[in-house]
N, C-alpha and C positions, 0 to 999 in steps of 0.2 A: 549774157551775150556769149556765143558760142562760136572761138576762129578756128578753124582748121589749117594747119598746119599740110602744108600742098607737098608734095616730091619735087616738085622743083623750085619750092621754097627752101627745103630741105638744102637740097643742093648746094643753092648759092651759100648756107651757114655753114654747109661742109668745107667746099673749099675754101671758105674766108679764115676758116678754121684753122684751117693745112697748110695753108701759105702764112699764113701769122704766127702759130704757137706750133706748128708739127705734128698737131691731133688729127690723129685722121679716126670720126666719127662714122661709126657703123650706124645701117640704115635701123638696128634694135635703140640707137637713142634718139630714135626722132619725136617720142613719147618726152624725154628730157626736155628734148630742146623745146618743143610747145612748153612746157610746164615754166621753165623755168624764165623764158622770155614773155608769156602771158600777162605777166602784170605790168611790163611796161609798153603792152599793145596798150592797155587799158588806162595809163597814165597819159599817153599822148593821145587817146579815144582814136586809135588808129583801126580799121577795119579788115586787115591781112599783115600776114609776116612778111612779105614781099613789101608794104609800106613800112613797114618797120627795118629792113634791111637797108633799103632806100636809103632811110631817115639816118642811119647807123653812116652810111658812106656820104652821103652831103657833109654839107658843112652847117645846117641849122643849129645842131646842140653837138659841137665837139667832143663834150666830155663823154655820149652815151655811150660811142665806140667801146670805149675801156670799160664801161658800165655791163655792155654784152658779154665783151672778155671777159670779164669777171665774174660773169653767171655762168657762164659754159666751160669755165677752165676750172672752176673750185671743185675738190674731192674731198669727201671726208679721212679724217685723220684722228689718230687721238694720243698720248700719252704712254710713251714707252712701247709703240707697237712692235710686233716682233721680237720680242726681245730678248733670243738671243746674240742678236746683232750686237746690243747693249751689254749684254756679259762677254762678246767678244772683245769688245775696245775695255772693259774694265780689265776683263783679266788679262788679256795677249797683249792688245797693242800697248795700251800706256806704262805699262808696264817696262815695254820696251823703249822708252820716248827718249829722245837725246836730250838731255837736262841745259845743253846748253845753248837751246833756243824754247819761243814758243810753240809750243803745239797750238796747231793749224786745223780746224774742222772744217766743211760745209756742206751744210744740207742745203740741198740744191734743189728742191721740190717743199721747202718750208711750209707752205699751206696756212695754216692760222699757228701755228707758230709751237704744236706739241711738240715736234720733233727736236728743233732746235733747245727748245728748253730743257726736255728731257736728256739729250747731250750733253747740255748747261751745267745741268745739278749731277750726271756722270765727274765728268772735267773738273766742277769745283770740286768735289769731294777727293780726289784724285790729286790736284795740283796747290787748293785754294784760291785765293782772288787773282793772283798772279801767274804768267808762265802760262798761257794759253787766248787762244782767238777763235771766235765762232763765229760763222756767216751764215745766216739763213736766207733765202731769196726764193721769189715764184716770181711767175708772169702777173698776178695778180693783183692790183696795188689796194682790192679792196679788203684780204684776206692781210696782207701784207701789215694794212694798218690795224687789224687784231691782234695778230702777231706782236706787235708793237707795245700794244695796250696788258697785254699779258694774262687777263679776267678774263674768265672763264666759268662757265656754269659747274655747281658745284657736282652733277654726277659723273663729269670729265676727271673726279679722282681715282677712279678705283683701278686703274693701272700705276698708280704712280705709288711706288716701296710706301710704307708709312713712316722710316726715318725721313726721307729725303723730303715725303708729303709736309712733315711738323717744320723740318729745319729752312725751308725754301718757299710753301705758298701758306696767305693767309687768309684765313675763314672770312667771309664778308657779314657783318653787323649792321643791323638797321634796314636802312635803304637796300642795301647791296647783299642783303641774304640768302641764301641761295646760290652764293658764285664764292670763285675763290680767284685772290690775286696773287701773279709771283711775283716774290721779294724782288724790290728795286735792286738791290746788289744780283741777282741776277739780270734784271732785266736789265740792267746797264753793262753788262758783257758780252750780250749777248748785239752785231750788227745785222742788221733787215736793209735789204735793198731787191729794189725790183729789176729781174734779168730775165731775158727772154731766151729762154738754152736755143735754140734757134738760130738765134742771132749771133754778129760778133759779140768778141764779153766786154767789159770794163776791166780796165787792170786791177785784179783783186790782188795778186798777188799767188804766190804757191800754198799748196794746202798737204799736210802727213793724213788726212782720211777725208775721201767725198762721198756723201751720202745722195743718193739719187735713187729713192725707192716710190714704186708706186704711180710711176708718173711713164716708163718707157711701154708702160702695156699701151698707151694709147699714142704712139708712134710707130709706124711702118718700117720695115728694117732700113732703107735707107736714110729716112730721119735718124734710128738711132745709130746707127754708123757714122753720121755727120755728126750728132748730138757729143758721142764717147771720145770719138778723133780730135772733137777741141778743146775737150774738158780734161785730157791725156799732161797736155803741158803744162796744165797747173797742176797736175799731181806728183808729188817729191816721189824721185830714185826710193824705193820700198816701201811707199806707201800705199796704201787700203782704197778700192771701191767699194763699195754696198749697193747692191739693188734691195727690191724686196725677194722674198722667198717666193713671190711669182713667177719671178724673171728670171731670166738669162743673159750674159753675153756671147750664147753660141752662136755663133755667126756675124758677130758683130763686130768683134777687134782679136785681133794674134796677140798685139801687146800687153794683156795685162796675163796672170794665169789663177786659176781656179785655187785657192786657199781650201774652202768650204764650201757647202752648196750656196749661192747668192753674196761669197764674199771672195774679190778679187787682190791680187798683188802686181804692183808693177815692179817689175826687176829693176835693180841699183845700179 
């Protein structure tokens, strides 16, 4: 069976997009958006993505809503990307850390949960089990609960140091060959909650470094204007933003100032 995906099907997942998460999809992912919504035309034997959008906004099956979200908001991610981001917080920042509180992270676009881990095994090795906080969080609660789970297929190691690989994840035997899990002492340090940058936040609390890479390329400057302007007040007096080395905040906020290419400071 063969659906085509209409432009003004398109549409309606664009803006449902843009008003929910702040993505504003170009008409180059309309290829995506078939593909990746296809299989659940094909679960409810649905005949157009225009029934399928329907189906998303009624009330029949509540859950599918976040089911959509969750195919159209996930990006791939892996283990240590970028990383001189990672030798900047080893070597600059923590280096600098006020000893007499916790150090405060959050990766704010977590995704299935590389980022924050690899944070994870930075911080431990840096502080030990104590003297530090990490939050990871996406819009997505389906990525959110891998994240969680910590297991990952084993070709997902080849960015991660090989200390940090032996001391922090383990080989999976038997059943589970082929994948590697991280150590429960880290997965227990490590907090997952689902936050929609979008929206209002939850009080998390203030954070010494926020990570938010990889995620502002598919926001429109006014999204990320809104997105940075609210995310500003949980960042401590001399603390650290991160985009990816994609990005920019030119044109975005006055308040933070250019450190590196893709690494921000707010004044104290």
């Amino acid at each position: 069976m063969e659906i085509t995906l209409k432009d003004a099907e398109f549409n309606k997942f664009q803006q449902w997009l843009y008003k929910t998460a702040g993505i504003n999809l170009s008409p180059t992912k309309k290829t995506l958006v078939s593909a990746r919504l296809f299989k659940r035309l094909k679960l409810y034997q649905l005949h157009s993505y225009g029934e399928y959008f329907s189906l998303i906004m009624g009330d029949a099956v509540p859950t599918e809503l976040q089911v959509a979200l969750d195919l159209l908001t996930t990006n791939e991610t892996y283990f240590f990307r970028e990383p001189r981001h990672f030798e900047f917080l080893q070597q600059t920042i923590l280096p600098a850390a006020d000893p007499s509180r916790p150090f405060r992270v959050w990766s704010a676009a977590s995704s299935s949960g590389e980022e924050p881990y690899s944070l994870a095994m930075i911080l431990a090795e840096h502080f030990g089990e104590a003297g530090w906080h990490l939050l990871g969080s996406d819009i997505s609660s389906q990525v959110l609960a891998k994240a969680c789970a910590g297991h990952y297929p084993l070709n997902r190691i080849d960015n991660i140091p090989r200390p940090l690989l032996l001391k922090y994840c383990l080989k999976g035997v038997g059943q589970q060959q082929g994948t590697f899990l991280v150590c429960r002492q880290l997965r227990d340090k490590v907090e997952f909650r689902q936050i929609n940058l979008v929206e209002a936040f939850p009080d998390i609390g203030q954070y010494d470094v926020i990570f938010l890479r990889n995620v502002m390329i598919y926001f429109d400057l006014a999204t990320k204007r809104k997105v940075v302007a609210n995310m500003l007040p949980l960042l401590r007096p001399g603390g650290y933003f991160i985009v990816s080395l994609s990005e920019s905040l030119n044109g975005v906020t006055d308040k933070l100032c250019l450190i590196k290419p893709s690494i921000y400071q707010k004044s104290r």
